[in-house]
C-alpha positions in Angstrom: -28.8 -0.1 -2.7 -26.4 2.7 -3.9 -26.1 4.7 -7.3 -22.8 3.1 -8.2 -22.5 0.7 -10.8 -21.0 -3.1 -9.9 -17.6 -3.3 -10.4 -16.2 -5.0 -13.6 -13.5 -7.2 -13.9 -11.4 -7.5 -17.7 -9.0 -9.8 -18.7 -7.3 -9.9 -22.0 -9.2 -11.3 -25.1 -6.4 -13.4 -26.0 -6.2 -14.7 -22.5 -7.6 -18.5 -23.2 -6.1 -18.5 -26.8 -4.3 -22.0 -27.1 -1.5 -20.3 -29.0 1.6 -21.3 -26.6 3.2 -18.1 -27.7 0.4 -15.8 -26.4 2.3 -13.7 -23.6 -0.7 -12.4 -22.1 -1.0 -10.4 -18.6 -2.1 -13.0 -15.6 -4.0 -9.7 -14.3 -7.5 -7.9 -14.4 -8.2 -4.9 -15.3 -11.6 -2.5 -14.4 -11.8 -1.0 -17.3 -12.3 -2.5 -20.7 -10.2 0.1 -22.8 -6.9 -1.4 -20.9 -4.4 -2.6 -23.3 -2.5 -6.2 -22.3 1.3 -6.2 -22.7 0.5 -8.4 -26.1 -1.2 -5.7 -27.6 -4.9 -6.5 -27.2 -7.5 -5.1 -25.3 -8.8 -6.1 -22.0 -12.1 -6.4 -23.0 -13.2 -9.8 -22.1 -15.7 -9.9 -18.6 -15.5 -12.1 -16.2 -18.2 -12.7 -13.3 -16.7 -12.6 -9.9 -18.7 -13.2 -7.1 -18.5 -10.9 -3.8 -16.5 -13.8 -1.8 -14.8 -14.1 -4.9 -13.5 -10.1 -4.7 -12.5 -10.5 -0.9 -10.5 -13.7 -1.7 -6.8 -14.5 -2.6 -7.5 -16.4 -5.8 -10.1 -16.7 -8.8 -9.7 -19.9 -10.6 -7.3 -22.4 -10.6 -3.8 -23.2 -10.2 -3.6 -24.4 -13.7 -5.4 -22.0 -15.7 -3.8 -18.8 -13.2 -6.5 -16.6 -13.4 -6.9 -14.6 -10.6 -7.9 -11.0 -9.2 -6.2 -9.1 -6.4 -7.8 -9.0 -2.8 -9.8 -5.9 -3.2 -8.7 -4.7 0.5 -5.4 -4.6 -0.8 -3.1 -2.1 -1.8 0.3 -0.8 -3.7 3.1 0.7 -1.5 5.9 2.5 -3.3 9.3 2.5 -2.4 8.9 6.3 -0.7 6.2 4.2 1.1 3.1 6.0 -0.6 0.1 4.2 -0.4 -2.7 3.9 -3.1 -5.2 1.4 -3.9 -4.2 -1.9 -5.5 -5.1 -1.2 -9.3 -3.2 -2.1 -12.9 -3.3 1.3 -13.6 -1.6 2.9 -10.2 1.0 -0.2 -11.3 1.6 1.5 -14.8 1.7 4.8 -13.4 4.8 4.0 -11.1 6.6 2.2 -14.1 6.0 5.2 -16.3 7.1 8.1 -13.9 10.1 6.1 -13.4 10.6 5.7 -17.3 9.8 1.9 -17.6 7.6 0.2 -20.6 6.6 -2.5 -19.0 7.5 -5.3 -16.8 10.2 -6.9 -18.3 12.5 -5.1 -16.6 11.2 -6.3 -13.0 12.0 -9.2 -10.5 9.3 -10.5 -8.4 10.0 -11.6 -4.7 7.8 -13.2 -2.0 8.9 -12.0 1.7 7.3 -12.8 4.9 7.2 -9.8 7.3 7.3 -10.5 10.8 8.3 -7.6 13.8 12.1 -7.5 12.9 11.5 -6.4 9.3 8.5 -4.2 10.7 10.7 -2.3 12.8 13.5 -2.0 10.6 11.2 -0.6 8.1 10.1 1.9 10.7 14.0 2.6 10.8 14.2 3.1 7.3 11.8 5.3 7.0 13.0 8.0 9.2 16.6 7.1 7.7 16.0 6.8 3.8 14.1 7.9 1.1 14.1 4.4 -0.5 12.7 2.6 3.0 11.4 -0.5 1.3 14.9 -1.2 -0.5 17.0 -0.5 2.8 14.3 -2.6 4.9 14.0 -5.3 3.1 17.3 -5.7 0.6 19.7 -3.7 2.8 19.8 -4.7 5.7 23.0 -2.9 7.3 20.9 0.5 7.6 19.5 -0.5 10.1 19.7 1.9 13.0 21.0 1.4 16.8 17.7 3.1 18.5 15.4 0.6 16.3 17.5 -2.7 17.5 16.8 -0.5 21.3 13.2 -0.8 20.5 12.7 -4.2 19.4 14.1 -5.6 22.8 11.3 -3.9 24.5 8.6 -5.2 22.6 10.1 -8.5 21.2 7.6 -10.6 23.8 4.5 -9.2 22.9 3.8 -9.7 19.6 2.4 -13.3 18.8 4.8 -16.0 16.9 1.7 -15.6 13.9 2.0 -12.2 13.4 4.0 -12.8 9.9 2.5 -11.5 6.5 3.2 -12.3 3.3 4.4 -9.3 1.5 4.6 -9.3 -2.7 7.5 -6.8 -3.7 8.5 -6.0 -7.1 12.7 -5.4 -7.8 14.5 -4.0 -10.2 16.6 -6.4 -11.7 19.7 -4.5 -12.0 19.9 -2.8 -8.6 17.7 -4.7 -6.8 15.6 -1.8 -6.1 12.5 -2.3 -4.8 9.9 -0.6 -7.2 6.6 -1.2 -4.9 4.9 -3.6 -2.6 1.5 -5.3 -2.7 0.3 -6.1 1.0 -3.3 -6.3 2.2 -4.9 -4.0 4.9 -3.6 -6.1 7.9 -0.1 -5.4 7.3 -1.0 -1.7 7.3 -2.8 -1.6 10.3 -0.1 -3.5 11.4 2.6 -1.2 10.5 1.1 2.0 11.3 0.5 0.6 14.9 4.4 0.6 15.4 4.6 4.4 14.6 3.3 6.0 17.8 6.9 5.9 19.5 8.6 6.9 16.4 6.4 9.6 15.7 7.0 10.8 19.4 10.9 10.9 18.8 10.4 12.4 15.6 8.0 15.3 17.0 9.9 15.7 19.9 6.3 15.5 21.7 5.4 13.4 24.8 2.3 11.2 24.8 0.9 13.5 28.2 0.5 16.4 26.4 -1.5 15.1 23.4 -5.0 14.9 23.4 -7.7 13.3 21.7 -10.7 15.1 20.0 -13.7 13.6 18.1 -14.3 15.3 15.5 -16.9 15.1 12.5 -15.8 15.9 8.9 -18.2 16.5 6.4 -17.8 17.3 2.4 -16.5 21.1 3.5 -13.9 19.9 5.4 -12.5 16.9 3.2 -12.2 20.1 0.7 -10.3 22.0 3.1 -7.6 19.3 3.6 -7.6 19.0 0.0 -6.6 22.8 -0.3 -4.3 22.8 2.6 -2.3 19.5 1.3 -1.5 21.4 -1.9 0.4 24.4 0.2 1.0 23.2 3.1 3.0 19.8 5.3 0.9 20.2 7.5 -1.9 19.3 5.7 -4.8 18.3 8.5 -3.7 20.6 11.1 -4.7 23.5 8.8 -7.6 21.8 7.0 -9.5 20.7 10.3 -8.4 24.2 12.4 -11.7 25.3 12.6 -12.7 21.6 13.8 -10.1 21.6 16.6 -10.9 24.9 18.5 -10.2 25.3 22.1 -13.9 24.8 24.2 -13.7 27.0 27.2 -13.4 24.3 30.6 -16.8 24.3 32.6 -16.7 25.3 36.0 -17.6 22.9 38.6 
């Protein structure tokens, strides 16, 4: 047993009120000060069991009450990932001067290798790589349609994931994604021959070190991330020092 307290789980108080005009969030919250978008707090508990928290659904399909897979998370359109929380949702809206989510669209896309790789495309291409993967389609470039011929017959028929994106209705923007962690391992698995092209570095002259990072050293990336891009590199030198070969 650890020193951190359960997890809590808020909805709004108003939530089960039979008023038909209540326009309450169909969302949790962790934290009990949270306002809902009809003005109340989130302050009622609700008990959710472990399978519960590592599930798709709570409740019903009538009553719509429901809490986020807890392995998943909240990819923005520059494709910065963060843990799936109300309050990383809020935080996007505001730095990009939204009040809410009146102003969004909500779209349900299955992902499959095609749009993986022209993601990967995007990425390299666009600062707004969910938007040109996903909604624009023509930016898609002629070394990723190279790529996908090569690897086209290895990747299972099932190997489709169901991706939640949120749009801005007037540009059809997308504003972020909500994906679970397969469909991160998933993507980041694609980005060892991009990565390659982009570095200009072959795979026979990398090499792999085991390496173990205490508190000290998650500090030192810290510090190094706030000066420098090359953020591990610098934080983990001392780590990644050059042992002398043996003789045999």
């Amino acid at each position: 047993m650890g020193d951190t307290d359960a997890t809590k789980f808020f909805i709004c108080s108003n939530y089960f009120s039979e008023d038909d005009s209540c326009t309450c969030l169909d969302e949790y919250s962790n934290f009990s000060t949270s306002r809902c978008r009809c003005g109340s707090t989130m302050s009622t508990m609700v008990s959710v069991s472990e399978e519960d928290q590592v599930g798709e659904e709570i409740g019903n399909s009538a009553d719509g009450v429901f809490v986020k897979c807890r392995s998943s998370f909240i990819v923005t359109d520059d494709l910065k990932v963060s843990v799936n929380s109300i309050g990383v949702i809020m935080n996007v809206l505001n730095d990009l001067g939204y009040l809410g989510f009146s102003d969004l669209q909500e779209s349900l896309l299955d992902v499959g290798l095609e749009e993986v790789l022209t993601l990967l495309g995007c990425f390299f291409t666009s600062e707004t790589p969910l938007t040109c993967a996903f909604l624009k389609k023509h930016c898609m470039t002629r070394n990723l349609k190279m790529l996908s011929a090569h690897v086209q017959n290895t990747v299972e028929p099932c190997s489709v994931f169901s991706v939640k994106v949120f749009v801005r209705k007037f540009d059809k923007e997308i504003l972020y994604a909500e994906c679970n962690a397969d469909f991160i391992d998933y993507l980041l698995g694609f980005l060892i021959s991009p990565l390659e092209l982009k570095m200009q570095t072959n795979i026979s002259d990398l090499e792999e070190h085991q390496i173990s990072i205490s508190g000290a050293e998650l500090i030192s990336i810290l510090r190094a991330s706030l000066v420098s891009s090359s953020a591990l590199t610098n934080g983990l030198s001392n780590l990644l020092m050059k042992k002398p070969k043996e003789e045999t």
